[in-house]
Every structure is written in structure tokens, then in C-alpha cells.
C-alpha positions in Angstrom: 24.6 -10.2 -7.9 22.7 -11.1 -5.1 20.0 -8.1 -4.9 19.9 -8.5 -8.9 18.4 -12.2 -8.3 16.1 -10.9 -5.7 14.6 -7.8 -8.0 13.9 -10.5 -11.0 12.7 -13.1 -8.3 10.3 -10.3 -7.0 9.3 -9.3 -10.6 8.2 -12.4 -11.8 6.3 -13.3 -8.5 4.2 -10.1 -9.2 3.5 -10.7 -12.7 2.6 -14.0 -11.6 0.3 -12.9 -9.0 -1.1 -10.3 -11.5 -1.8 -12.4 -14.0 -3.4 -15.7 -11.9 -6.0 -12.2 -10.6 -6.4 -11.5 -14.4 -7.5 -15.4 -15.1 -9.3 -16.3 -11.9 -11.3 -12.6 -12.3 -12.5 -13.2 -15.7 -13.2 -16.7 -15.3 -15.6 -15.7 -12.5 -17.1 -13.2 -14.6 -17.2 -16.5 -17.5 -19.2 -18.5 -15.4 -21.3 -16.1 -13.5 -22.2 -15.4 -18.0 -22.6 -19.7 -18.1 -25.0 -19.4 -15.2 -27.2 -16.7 -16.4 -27.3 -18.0 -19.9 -28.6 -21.6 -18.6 -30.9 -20.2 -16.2 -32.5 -17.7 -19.1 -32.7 -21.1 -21.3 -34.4 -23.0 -18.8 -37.0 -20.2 -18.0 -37.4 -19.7 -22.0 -38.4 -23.7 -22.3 -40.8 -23.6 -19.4 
């Protein structure tokens, strides 16, 4: 019972790892988009 617990406890820490990469990876990639969309507009108005 007890290594059962420990293989689901290991499981789910992995996919939550996995998946907190997943988000903070393409919300980097969001921003880095934000950034170089405000800085086009701002050289467009000049």
C-alpha cells in the first residue's frame, strides 16, 4: 500500500512540474510577443 501512495504521489508531482514548465514557457514566449508588438507600435507612430 505504501509504495502504491508513493508511485501516485511521484506521478502527480511530475505532471505538476511538467505542466507549471508548459505555462511558465509559453507565457514567456506571450510576453516576449506583448513586448515586440508594443515596441513595433510605438516605432510605427513615431
Amino acid at each position: 500500500m505504501s509504495n502504491t501512495w508513493k508511485i501516485h504521489m511521484l506521478t502527480l508531482i511530475s505532471f505538476l512540474v511538467g505542466t507549471s514548465q508548459f505555462v511558465i514557457s509559453s507565457s514567456g514566449d506571450w510576453i516576449v510577443h506583448l513586448a515586440w508588438n508594443f515596441r513595433r507600435r510605438k516605432a510605427d507612430s513615431n
